[in-house]
Structures are given as C-alpha cells and as structure tokens.
C-alpha positions as CSV (number, residue, x, y, z in Angstrom):
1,X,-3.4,79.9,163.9
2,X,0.3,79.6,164.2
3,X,0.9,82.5,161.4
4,X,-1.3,84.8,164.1
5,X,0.6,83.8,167.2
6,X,3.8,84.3,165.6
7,X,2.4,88.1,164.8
8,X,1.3,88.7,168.6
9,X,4.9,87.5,170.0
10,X,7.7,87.4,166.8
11,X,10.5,87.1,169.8
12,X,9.0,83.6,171.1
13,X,10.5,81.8,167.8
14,X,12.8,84.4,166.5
15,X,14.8,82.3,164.0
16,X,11.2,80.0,162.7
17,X,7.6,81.6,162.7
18,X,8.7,85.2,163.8
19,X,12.4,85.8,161.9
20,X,10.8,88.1,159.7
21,X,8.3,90.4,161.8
22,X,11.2,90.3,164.7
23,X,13.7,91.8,161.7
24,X,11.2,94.4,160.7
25,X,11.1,95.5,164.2
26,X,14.9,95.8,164.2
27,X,15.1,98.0,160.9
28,X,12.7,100.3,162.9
29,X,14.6,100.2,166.1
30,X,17.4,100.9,164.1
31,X,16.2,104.2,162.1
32,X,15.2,106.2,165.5
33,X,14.2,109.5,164.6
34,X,16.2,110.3,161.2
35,X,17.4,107.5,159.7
36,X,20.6,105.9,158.8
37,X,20.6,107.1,155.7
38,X,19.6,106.0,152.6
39,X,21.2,103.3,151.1
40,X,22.7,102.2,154.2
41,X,20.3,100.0,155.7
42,X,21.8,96.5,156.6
43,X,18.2,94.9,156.9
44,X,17.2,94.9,153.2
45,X,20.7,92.8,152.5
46,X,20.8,90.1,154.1
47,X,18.3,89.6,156.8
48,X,15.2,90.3,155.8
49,X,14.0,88.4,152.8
50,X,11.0,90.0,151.4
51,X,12.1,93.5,152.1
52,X,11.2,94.6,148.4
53,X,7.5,93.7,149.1
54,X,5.9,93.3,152.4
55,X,7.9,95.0,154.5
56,X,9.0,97.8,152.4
57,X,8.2,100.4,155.2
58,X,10.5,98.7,157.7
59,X,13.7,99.8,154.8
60,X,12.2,103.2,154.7
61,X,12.5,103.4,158.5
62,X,15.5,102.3,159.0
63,X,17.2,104.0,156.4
64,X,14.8,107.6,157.0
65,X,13.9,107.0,160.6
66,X,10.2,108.1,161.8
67,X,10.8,111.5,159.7
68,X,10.7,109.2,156.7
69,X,7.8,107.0,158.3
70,X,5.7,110.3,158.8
71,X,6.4,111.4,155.3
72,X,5.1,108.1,153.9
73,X,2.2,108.1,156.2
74,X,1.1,112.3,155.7
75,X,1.7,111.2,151.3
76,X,-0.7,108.4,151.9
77,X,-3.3,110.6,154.1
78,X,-3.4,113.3,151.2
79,X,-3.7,110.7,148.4
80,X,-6.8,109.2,150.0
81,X,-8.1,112.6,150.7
82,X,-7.1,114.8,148.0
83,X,-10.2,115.4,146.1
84,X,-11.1,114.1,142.6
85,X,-11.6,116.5,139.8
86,X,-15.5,115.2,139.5
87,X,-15.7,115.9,143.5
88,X,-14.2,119.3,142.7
89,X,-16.8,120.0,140.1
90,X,-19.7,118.8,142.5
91,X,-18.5,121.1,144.8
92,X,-18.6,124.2,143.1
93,X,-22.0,123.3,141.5
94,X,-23.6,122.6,145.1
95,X,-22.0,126.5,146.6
96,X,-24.9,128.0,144.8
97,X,-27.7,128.8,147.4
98,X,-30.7,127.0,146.4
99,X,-32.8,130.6,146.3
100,X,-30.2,131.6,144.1
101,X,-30.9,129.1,142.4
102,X,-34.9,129.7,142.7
103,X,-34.3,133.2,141.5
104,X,-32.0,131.9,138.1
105,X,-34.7,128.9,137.5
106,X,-37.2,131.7,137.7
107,X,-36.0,134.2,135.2
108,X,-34.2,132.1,132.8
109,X,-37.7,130.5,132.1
110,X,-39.4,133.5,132.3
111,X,-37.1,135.1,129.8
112,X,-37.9,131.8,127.8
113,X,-41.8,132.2,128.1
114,X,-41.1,136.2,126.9
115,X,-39.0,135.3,123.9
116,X,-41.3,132.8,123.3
117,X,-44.2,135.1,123.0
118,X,-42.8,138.5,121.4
C-alpha cells in the first residue's frame, strides 16, 4: 500500500518512498520540448538509479525532450499496429467479392465435370 501512495504523491517523501518517481519527473521537466541533447542528461548519472531499466523513458526525455517522447510513442503505435505478413495474406484473400467467388467456384468445377466427361 505504501509502494501505491508513494506513486500518487512522489514529493510527500522525496528522498524515501518517492526519490525515484520524483527524479523521473525531473528528467522530464528538464527535456521540455527538444531535449538536452543526447548524452547530456545528468539524471541517468547520478540520481536516478535504475535509469537503464524502468525508467528508460524519463533519459530519453530529458536528453530528446517530448519530440523524442513522441517518437518513442508514434514507433511503439506502428509496431503494435503494423500488420503481420499472415494478416496481409488474409487480407488480400478476403478482397474477393463472395459472387466472384460464386462465379470462379462455379466454372472451375464446371470445367472439372467437362474434362471429366470428354
């Protein structure tokens, strides 16, 4: 319960329960709109200690500012739905009308039953 409150309000224990989210929240503050650059966030050094895992996003805002945050975030929207070559297959296959479909059912066994019989 105390991990969740520390989430809802990191600046009530800054330095215990919240020193990490509250840090995150600088990095970001810190990045504004393009960045600092890359390589010179200060965040990932010293003060944030899992910035390699968790809060990976709060270096790439700093150092790239919300341009970089919107590029991470439009990548991860066209990886979820960029379509998978069996979708892409599906797809084609289901374009064809079902008469067409009718008619090509129709006189491919039709041309069977003929070949069949002549």
């Amino acid at each position: 319960m105390q991990r969740i409150f520390g989430f809802m309000d990191p600046w009530s224990d800054p330095f215990g329960k919240g020193y990490q989210l509250s840090h995150a929240l600088i990095a970001f503050g810190r990045g504004e709109w393009l960045g600092v650059g890359l390589g010179a966030s200060v965040e990932k050094l010293h003060y944030l200690p899992e910035a390699h895992t968790d809060f990976l996003l709060a270096v790439i805002a700093e150092e790239l500012g919300f341009a970089g945050v919107a590029l991470v975030i439009a990548l991860f929207v066209w990886i979820v739905r960029a379509p998978s070559p069996s979708a892409a297959r599906r797809r084609c296959a289901s374009a064809i009308s079902p008469r067409s479909r009718r008619r090509a059912s129709a006189s491919g066994s039709a041309s069977r039953r003929s070949s069949t019989w002549a």
